[in-house]
C-alpha positions in Angstrom: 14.0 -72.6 -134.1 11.6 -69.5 -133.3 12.8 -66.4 -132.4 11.8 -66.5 -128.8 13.0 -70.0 -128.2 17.0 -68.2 -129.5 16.7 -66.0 -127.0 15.7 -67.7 -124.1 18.3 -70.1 -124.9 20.9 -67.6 -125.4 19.3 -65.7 -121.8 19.3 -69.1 -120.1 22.4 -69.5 -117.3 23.2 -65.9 -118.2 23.5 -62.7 -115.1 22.5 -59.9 -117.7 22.0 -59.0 -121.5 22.8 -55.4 -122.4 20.3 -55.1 -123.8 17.5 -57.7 -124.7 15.7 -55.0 -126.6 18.7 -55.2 -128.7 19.0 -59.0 -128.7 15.4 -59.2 -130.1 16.7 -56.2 -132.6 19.4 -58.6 -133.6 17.1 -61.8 -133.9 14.2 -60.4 -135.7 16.2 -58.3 -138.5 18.2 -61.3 -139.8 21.4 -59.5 -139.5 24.0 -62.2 -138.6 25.1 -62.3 -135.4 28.8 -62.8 -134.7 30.0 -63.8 -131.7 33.1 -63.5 -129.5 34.6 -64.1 -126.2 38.1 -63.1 -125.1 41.2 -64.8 -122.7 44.1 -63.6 -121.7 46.6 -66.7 -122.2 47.5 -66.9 -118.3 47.7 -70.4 -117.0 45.8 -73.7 -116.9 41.9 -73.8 -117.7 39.6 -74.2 -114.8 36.0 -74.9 -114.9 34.8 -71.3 -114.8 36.1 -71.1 -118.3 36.3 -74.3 -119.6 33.0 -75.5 -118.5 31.0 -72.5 -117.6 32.1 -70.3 -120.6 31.9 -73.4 -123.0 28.1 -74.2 -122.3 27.4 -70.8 -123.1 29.2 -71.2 -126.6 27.3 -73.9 -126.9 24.3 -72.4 -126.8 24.9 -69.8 -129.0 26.0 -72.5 -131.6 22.4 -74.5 -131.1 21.2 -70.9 -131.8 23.6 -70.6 -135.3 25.5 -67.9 -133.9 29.1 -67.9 -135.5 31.1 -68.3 -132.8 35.0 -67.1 -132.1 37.0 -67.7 -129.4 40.1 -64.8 -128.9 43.2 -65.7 -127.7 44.3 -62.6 -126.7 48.1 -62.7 -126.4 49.5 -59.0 -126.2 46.8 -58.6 -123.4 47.9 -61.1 -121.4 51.5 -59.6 -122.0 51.0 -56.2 -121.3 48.9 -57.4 -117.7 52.2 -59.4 -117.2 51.2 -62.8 -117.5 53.4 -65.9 -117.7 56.1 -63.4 -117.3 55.4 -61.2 -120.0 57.1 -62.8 -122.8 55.0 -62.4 -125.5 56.5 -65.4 -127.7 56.3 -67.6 -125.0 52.6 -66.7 -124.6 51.7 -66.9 -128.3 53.1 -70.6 -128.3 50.6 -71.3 -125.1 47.6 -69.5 -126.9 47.8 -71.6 -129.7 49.1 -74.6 -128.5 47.6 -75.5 -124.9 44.9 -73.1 -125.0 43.4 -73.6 -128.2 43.6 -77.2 -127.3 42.2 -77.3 -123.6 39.1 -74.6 -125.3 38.2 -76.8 -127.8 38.1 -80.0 -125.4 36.6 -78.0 -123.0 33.7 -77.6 -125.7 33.6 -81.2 -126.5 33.0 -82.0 -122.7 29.2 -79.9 -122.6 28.7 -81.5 -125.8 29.3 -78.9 -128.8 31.4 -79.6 -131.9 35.2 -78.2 -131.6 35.5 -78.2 -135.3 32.3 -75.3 -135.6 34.9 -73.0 -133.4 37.2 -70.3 -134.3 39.9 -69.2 -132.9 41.4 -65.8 -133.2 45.2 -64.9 -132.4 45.7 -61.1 -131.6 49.0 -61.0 -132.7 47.4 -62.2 -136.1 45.0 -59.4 -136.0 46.9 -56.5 -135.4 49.7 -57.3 -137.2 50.3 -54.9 -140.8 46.4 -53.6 -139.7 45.9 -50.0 -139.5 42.3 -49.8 -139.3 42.8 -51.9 -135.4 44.7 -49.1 -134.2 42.8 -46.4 -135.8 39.7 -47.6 -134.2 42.2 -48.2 -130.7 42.4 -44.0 -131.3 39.1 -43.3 -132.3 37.8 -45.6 -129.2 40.2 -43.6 -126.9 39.0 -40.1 -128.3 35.6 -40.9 -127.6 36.5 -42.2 -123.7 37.8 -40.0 -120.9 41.2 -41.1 -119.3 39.1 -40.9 -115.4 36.8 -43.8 -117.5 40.0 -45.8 -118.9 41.5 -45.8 -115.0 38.4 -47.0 -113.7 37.9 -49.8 -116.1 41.6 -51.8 -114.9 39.1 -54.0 -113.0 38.4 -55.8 -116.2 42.3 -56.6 -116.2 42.2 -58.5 -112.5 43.5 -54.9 -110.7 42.2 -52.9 -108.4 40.8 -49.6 -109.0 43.1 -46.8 -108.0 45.9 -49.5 -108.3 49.3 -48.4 -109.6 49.7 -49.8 -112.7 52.1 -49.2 -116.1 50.9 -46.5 -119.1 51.1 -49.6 -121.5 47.6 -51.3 -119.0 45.7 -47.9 -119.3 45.8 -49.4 -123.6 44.3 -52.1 -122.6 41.0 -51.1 -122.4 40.7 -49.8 -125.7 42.6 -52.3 -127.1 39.6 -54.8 -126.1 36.8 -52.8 -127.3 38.4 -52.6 -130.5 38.7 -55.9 -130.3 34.7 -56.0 -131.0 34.4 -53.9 -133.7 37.5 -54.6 -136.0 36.0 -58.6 -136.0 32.5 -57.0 -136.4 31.1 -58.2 -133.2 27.9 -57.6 -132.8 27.6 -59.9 -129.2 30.5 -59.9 -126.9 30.3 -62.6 -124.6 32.4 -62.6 -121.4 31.8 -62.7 -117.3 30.3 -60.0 -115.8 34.1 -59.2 -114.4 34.4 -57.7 -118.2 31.2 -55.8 -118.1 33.0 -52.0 -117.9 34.8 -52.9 -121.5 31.8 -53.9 -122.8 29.4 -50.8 -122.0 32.1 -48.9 -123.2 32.1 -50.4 -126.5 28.0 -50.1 -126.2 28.8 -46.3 -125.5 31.3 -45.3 -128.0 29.6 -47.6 -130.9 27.3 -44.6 -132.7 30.3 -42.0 -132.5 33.1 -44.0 -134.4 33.7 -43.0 -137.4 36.8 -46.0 -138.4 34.7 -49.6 -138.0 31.3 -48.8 -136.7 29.0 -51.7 -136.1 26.1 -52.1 -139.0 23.1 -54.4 -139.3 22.1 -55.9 -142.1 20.5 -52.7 -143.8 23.6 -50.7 -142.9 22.5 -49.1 -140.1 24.8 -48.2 -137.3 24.2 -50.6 -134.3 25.3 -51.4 -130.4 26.9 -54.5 -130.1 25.0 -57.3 -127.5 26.7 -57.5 -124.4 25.7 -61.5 -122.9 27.5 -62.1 -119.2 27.2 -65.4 -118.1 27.3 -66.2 -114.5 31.4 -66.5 -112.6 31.2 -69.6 -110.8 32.6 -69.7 -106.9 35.9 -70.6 -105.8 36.2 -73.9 -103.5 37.4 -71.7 -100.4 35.8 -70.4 -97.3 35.4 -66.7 -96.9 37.2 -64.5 -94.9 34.0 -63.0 -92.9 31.5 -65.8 -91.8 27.9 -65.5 -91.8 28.7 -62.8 -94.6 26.6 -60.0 -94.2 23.9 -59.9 -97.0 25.0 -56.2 -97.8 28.5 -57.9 -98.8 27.3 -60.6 -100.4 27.7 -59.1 -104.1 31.4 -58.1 -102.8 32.3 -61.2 -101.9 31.0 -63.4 -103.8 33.0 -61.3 -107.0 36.6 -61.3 -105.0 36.4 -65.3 -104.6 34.9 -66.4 -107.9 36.8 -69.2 -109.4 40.9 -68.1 -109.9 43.5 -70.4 -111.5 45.7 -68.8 -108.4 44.4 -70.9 -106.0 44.7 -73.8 -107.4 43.1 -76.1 -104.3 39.7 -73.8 -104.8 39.4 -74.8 -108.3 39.3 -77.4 -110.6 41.0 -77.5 -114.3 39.9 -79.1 -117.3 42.4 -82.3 -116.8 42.5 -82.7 -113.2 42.8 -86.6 -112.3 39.8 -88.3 -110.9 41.6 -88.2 -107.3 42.4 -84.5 -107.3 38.9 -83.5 -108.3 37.4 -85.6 -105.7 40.1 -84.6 -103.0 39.1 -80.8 -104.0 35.6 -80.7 -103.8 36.0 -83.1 -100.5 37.8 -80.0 -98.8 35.6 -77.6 -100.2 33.8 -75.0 -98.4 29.7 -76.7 -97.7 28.1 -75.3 -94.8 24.6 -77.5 -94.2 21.7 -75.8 -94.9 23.1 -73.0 -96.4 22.1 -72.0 -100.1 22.7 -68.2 -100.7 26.8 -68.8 -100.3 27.8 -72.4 -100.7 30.5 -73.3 -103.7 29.2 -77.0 -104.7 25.6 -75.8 -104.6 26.7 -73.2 -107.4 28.6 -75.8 -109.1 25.7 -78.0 -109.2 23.3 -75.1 -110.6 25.7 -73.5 -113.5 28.3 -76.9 -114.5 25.4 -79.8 -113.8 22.2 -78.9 -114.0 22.6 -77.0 -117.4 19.4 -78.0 -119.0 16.1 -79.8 -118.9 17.8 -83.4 -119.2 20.1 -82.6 -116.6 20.5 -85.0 -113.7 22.5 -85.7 -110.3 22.7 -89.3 -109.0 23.3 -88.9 -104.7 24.4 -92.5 -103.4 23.8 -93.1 -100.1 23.8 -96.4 -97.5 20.1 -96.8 -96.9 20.2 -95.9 -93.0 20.7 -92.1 -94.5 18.4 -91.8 -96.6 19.2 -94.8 -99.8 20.3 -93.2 -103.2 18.2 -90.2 -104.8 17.9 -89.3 -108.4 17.7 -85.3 -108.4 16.4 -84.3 -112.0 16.0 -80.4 -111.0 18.3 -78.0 -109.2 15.6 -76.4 -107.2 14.2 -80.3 -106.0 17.9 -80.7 -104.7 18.5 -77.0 -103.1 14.8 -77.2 -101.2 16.5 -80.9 -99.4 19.7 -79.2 -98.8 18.1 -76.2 -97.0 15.8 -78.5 -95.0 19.1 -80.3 -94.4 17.2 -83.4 -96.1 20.9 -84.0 -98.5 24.2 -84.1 -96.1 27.1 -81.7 -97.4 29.1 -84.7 -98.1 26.7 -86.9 -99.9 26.5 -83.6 -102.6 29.8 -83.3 -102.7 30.6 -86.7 -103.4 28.1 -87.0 -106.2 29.2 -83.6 -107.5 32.7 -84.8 -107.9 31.8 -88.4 -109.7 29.4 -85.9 -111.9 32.2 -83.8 -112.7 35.4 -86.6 -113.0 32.3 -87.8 -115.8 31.5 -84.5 -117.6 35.5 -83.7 -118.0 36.4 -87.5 -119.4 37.0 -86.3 -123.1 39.3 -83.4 -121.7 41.4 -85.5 -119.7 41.5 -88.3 -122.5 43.2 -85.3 -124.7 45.5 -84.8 -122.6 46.6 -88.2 -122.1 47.7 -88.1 -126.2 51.3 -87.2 -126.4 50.7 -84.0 -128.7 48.5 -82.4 -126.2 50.2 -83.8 -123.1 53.3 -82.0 -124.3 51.4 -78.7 -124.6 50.4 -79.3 -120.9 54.1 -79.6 -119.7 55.6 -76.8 -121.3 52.7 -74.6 -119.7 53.5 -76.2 -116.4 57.1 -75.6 -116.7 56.6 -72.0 -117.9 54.4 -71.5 -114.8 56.7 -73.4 -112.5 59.7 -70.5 -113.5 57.5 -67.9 -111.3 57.7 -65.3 -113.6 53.6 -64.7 -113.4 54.1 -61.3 -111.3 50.3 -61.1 -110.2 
C-alpha cells in the first residue's frame, strides 16, 4: 500500500488528526507506528465503542499499524466507576471487556487475535520509570491546565472533584509515552489529554518519544467521530450556534441505556431501540439513525443499506452511498421509519458474531457478573 493510500485510510471516518503533517512524518520515515486507544472499564459496550472505535482499529491494522487496546483499570477506579473497587474492575477489564473488544472487532471484520491488550495495573506495577514520567509530565503542565482537562474524565469543568482525579490526567499522557505511542487514538471527548501529551513531548527528559533515527518526536493524535445518542434533545429546532454543544452532551452514553445500543443486544431490543429513536423527516444536520447510518453502515466503498418497502410507498431501494440516501431523506423521498427499520436489520446483522459470543457459557458468564456488579448501584456517576 502507498503512502497516501495509509493515510487516507487512516483520515477516513476520522473528526481531526493532530497533525497530518506529522502523520506523513510518521509514514514516510519508516519509523513504526504504535498504536493505542484507552477505556476506562465502566459498564457494558455500546456501539460508539464497540463498533465505531473498532472500525477505526481496523483500519489502522489494514495499514500495519501495531495496534493496543488499554484497559485502563485504576482510571476507571479513581473516576469511581463500578463502585471503585479496583479488583472487581480488573476482573471486568480482563474478562468482559477484553472479550466484548475483541468481538466487537470481529463484527467490522478485523482479526481479534492481531490485538493487544494492555492492563494498567500490569503496567505500573514494580515500574518507576511510569511514575517518573507521571512527575515529569506534571512539571511540565500547570495545575489551572490539569483542572481544565477533568472533561476528558466525563466531569464538568469547574466540577468538584477528589485530589486523586486531578492524577488522572497525567496518568493518561503517560500512558502514551511509557508504551511508546507514537498515535493515540481516542474520541475527540479525549482530545485535551492528547495535546497535552503533544505539548509536553520535546521537554521530557524520563521517556521521550523517538523516530526511527532517534530523534525526539510528537505523538499522532487520530479522533474519530462520537456517534449520537438515540434520544431527543432538550431544545428543539437547536440553534445552529448550539449545535457543536449539543451534539457533544448527548453523544452515545452507556447511562442511558434506551439511547444506545450494546454489542449483544437481542434482535428485539435493537429493533425496539432504534423504533423509539429520535428521526425527525427531513432533517439531516441532527438526526441519530442518519449518523448511525454514515459512521456504523456506510464505512466503506462496498458498503450498502437494503430499505424494504410495500410498493405503494415507494417498493424496496438498494442505497450503495450515504450521500444517495441523505439527498432522499432531505427531500423526504425515504420515510423516518423505513430507515429506521433497515438500520436496525443492518445492525441486528453487523453484531451477529458479538452476540453469538455471548451466547457461549465462558463469555455469557462474564456478561452476568458485569450485570450484577452494575445492578449493586455502586456506579456513583
Amino acid at each position: 500500500m502507498e503512502t497516501e493510500q495509509k493515510f487516507n485510510l487512516i483520515k477516513k471516518n476520522t473528526e481531526e488528526i493532530i497533525t497530518e503533517e506529522d502523520l506523513k512524518y510518521l509514514l514516510n520515515s519508516g519509523t513504526k507506528i504504535k498504536h493505542y486507544i484507552g477505556f476506562e472499564i465502566s459498564g457494558k459496550i455500546h456501539l460508539g465503542t464497540g463498533l465505531m472505535c473498532m472500525s477505526k482499529v481496523k483500519d489502522f491494522m489494514d495499514v500495519g499499524i501495531d495496534c493496543s487496546i488499554f484497559l485502563a483499570d485504576w482510571h476507571t477506579w479513581i473516576n469511581d466507576k463500578l463502585g471503585g473497587e479496583l479488583e472487581k474492575i480488573k476482573k471486568i477489564a480482563v474478562g468482559y471487556f477484553k472479550e466484548g473488544m475483541k468481538a466487537s472487532l470481529k463484527c467490522v471484520g478485523g482479526d481479534p487475535e492481531k490485538l493487544k491488550f494492555v492492563l494498567g495495573s500490569e503496567l505500573y506495577h514494580n515500574n518507576d520509570l511510569y511514575w517518573q514520567t507521571v512527575i515529569d509530565i506534571s512539571k511540565n503542565t500547570s495545575l489551572a491546565r490539569m483542572k481544565r482537562s477533568i472533561t476528558i474524565m466525563g466531569r464538568k469543568e469547574g466540577e468538584a472533584i477528589d485530589f486523586a482525579q486531578l492524577i488522572y490526567p497525567p496518568m493518561q499522557v503517560a500512558d502514551i509515552f511509557i508504551q511508546g505511542i507514537n498515535l493515540a487514538h481516542a474520541g475527540l471527548d479525549q482530545r485535551k489529554a492528547h495535546v497535552i501529551a503533544r505539548d509536553v513531548a520535546l521537554k521530557l527528559k524520563t521517556k521521550p518519544l523517538l523516530d526511527k533515527n532517534g530523534k525526539p518526536i510528537k505523538p499522532v493524535a487520530v479522533h474519530h467521530h462520537l456517534i449520537l445518542g438515540l434520544g431527543k434533545p432538550p431544545i428543539w429546532p437547536i440553534p445552529k450556534e448550539r449545535l457543536q454543544e449539543l451534539w457533544a452532551a448527548l453523544k452515545m452514553s452507556k447511562s442511558n441505556p434506551d439511547t444506545c445500543i450494546f454489542i449483544h443486544d437481542s434482535p428485539e431490543d435493537i429493533r425496539r431501540k432504534i423504533n423509539q429513536a429520535f428521526c425527525m423527516e427531513g432533517e439531516t444536520e441532527f438526526n441519530p439513525i442518519l449518523d448511525w447510518t454514515k459512521y456504523l453502515i456506510f464505512r466503506d466503498v462496498n458498503s450498502k443499506l437494503e430499505v424494504k418497502r410495500p410498493a405503494k410507498f415507494g417498493r424496496d431501494i438498494t442505497y450503495t452511498s450515504y450521500e444517495e440516501l441523505e439527498k432522499d431523506f432531505a427531500k423526504k423521498k425515504l420515510h423516518p421509519m423505513d430507515l429506521k427499520n433497515a438500520v436496525a436489520e443492518k445492525l441486528i446483522q453487523i453484531l451477529e458474531p458479538a452476540r453469538k459470543h455471548f451466547e457461549q457459557p465462558k463469555a455469557k458468564k462474564m456478561l452476568e457478573e458485569l450485570e450484577n456488579l452494575m445492578a449493586t448501584k455502586y456506579d456513583k456517576k
